[in-house]
C-alpha positions in Angstrom: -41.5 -13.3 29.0 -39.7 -14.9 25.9 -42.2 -13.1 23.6 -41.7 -9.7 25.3 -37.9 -9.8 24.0 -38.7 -11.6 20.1 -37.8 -15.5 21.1 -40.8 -18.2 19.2 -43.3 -18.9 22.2 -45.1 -21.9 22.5 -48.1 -23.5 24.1 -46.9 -24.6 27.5 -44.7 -21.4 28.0 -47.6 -19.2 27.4 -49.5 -20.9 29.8 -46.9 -21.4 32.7 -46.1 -17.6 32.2 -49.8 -16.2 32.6 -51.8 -15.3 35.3 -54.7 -16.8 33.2 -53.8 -20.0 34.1 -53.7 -22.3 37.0 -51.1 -25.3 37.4 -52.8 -28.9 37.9 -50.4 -31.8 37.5 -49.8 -33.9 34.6 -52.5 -36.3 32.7 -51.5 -38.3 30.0 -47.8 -36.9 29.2 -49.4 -33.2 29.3 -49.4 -30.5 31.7 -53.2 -29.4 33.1 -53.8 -26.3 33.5 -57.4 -24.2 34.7 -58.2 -21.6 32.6 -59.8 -18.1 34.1 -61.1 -18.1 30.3 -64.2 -19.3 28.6 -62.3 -22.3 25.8 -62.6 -19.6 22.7 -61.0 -17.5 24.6 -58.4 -19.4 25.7 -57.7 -20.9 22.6 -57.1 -17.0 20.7 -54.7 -16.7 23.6 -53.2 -19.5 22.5 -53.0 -18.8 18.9 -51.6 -15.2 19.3 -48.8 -16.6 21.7 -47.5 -18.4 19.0 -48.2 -16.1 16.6 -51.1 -18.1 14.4 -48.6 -20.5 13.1 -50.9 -23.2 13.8 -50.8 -26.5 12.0 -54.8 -27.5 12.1 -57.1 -26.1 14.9 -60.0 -29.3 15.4 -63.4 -28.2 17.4 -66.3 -30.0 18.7 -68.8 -27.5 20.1 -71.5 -30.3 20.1 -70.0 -32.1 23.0 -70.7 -30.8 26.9 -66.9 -30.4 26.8 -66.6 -28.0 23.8 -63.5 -29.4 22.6 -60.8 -27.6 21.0 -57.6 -29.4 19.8 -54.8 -26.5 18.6 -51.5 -28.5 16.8 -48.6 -26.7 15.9 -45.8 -28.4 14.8 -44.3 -29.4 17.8 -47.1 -28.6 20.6 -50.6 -29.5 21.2 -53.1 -28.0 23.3 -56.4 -29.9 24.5 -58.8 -27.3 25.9 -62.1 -28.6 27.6 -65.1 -27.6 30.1 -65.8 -29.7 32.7 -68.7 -28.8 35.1 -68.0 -24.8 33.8 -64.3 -25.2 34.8 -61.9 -24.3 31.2 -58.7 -27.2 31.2 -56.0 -26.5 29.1 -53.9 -29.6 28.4 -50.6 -28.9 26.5 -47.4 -30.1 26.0 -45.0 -31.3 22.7 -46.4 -33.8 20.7 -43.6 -36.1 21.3 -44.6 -36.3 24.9 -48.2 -37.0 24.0 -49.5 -40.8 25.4 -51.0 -43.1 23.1 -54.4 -42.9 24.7 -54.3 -38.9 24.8 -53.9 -39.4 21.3 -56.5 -41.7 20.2 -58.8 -39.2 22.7 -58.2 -36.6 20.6 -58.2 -38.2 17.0 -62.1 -38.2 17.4 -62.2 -34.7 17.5 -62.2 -34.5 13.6 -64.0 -30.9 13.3 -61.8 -28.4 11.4 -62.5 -25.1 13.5 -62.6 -22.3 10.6 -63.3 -19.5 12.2 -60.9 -20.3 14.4 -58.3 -21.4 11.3 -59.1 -18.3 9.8 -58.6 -16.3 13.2 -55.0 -17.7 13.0 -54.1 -17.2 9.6 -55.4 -13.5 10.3 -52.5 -13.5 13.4 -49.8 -15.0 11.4 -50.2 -12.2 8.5 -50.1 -9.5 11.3 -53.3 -8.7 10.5 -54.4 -6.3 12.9 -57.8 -6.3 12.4 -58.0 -10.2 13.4 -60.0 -9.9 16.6 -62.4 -7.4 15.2 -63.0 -9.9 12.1 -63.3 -12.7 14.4 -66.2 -11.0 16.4 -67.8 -10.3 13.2 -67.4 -13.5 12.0 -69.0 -14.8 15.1 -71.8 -12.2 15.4 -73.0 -13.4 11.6 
C-alpha cells in the first residue's frame, strides 16, 4: 500500500502486504513468512519493493536450502527452501538475534546477478528483468 502512494517500502511491509506470502510466527527476532514463489523469485520481489537500494545481496545456491541473504540498511531478508517450501525471514537488523546472525555470516557468496538485478532497479532501468533473464539464460 505505502508504495502505491510514493512512501520508502521495506522488507517486512512488502511481505505482510502481498498475497504472495503466508504469515508463520517469529524465529530468531524475524518474522517467517511462506513464499508462493520459487527463492529468485522472491528475492526480485524483494528488491523491486524497495526499489534496488540494497546494501549487499549474499547467495548460496550450493546448499539444498538455496540461500539468499538481501541487507538493506535497516532490513534483512533470509529466504530459504525447505522440503520445496520458499521461507522468507525478514525483519530490521536491529531486531536480528545473535544466533540468526552468525547463521547467516556463513553465507559469504556475493549474488551478482542478483547485485546487478538491483542496481538495474535503483537506476529505473526498465529493462532490468529482461537483462536479468538474459543474464541467466547465458
Amino acid at each position: 500500500m505505502a508504495d502505491e502512494v510514493g512512501f520508502p517500502y521495506t522488507m517486512e511491509e512488502r511481505v505482510k502486504d502481498s498475497y504472495y506470502y503466508e504469515p508463520q510466527g517469529t524465529k530468531d527476532g524475524l518474522m517467517v513468512y511462506t513464499s508462493k514463489q520459487d527463492p529468485n523469485a522472491t528475492a526480485i520481489d524483494l528488491i523491486d519493493a524497495v526499489y534496488g537500494k540494497v546494501y549487499t545481496i549474499k547467495q548460496d545456491t550450493k546448499s539444498p536450502e538455496q540461500w539468499i541473504v538481501i541487507y538493506t540498511t535497516k532490513d534483512v531478508s533470509v529466504i530459504s527452501v525447505v522440503n520445496g517450501t520458499t521461507y522468507v525471514e525478514v525483519g530490521e537488523l536491529k531486531n536480528l538475534s545473535d544466533s540468526e546472525n552468525t547463521r547467516i555470516a556463513t553465507i559469504r557468496n556475493d549474488s551478482e546477478v542478483l547485485l546487478r538485478y538491483a542496481y538495474m532497479v535503483e537506476l529505473k532501468n526498465k529493462q532490468g528483468r529482461k537483462t536479468l533473464s538474459n543474464i541467466i539464460k547465458d
